[in-house]
Every structure is written in C-alpha cells, then in structure tokens.
N, C-alpha and C positions, 0 to 999 in steps of 0.2 A: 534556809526557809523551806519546811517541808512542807507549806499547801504549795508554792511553785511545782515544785518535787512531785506532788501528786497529779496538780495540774496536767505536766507535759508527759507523765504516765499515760493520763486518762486519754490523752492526744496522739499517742502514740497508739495504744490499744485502739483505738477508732483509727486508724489509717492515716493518721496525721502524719506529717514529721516538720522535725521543730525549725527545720531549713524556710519554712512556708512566714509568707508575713501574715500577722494579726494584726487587726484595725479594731481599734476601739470608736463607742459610739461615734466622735466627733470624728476621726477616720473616716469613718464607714460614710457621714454625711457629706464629709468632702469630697470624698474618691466618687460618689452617686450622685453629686450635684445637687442635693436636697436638704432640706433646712432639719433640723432638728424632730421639732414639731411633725413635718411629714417622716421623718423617719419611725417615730414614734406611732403613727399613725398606723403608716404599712405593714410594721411590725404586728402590733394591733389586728389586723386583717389577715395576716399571715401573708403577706407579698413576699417581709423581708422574712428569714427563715430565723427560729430563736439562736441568739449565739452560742458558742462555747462558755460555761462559767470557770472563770479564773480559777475560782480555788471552791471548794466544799462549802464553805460557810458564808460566801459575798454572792452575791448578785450580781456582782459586775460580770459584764458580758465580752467578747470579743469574736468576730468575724475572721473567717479565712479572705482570701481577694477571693479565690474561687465560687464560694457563696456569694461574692458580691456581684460577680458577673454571672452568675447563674441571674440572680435581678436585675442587671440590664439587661440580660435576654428576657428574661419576661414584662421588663418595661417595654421593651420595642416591640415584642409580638402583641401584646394586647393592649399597645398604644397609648397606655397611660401617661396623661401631663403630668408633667414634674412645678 
C-alpha cells in the first residue's frame, strides 16, 4: 500500500514516530469526552488542531494522543464546558 507508505514518511519527516498511537475521529471524541458534533465544532474554531491526513488523496484525518492532550490543557485553562 504505497499512500500508507507515504503516510508514515510524511510522519516521520515531521517528528513523528510510528511507535506513537493515532486516534481517529471517533477516538479522538472518546478519549476527550465529547460527542461528535462538539468535536466537529472545536475543530471548526480551531480548539481541536487540524489532524494528520492518512494518505494524499483522503480527507480522512487522525490525531496523535499528544494533540489530544495538548486540548485538555486548553479545555481546563480556559474552562470550556464539554
């Protein structure tokens, strides 16, 4: 599969490594405590940060955990409801 291939390149070349877990959107709303809808939301607003895209040609997104906790710190500093 070479967009995978390209993928964990493009992952690597930004400081990534492939050791790290990726959360996909529904992931990403479970591990945050947030429905769908608000994650789409925050995203939107740029709370949530845009994710990694899988492969060149999809849309589909995926989070580090470490982005994801970088947004529970910024939920709890500026005290946004969930």
């Amino acid at each position: 599969m070479p967009n995978q291939v390209t993928f964990y390149k493009q992952l690597i070349n930004k400081g990534l490594k492939m050791t790290q877990k990726f959360f996909n959107i529904k992931e990403s709303c479970k591990y945050l405590g947030i429905n769908r809808t608000t994650f789409d939301r925050w995203l939107k607003i740029g709370l949530i940060p845009a994710g990694y895209p899988v492969s060149e040609n999809s849309q589909r997104r995926v989070w580090t955990k470490a982005k994801l906790d970088q947004v529970e710190n910024s939920i709890d500093t500026m005290k946004v409801t969930r």
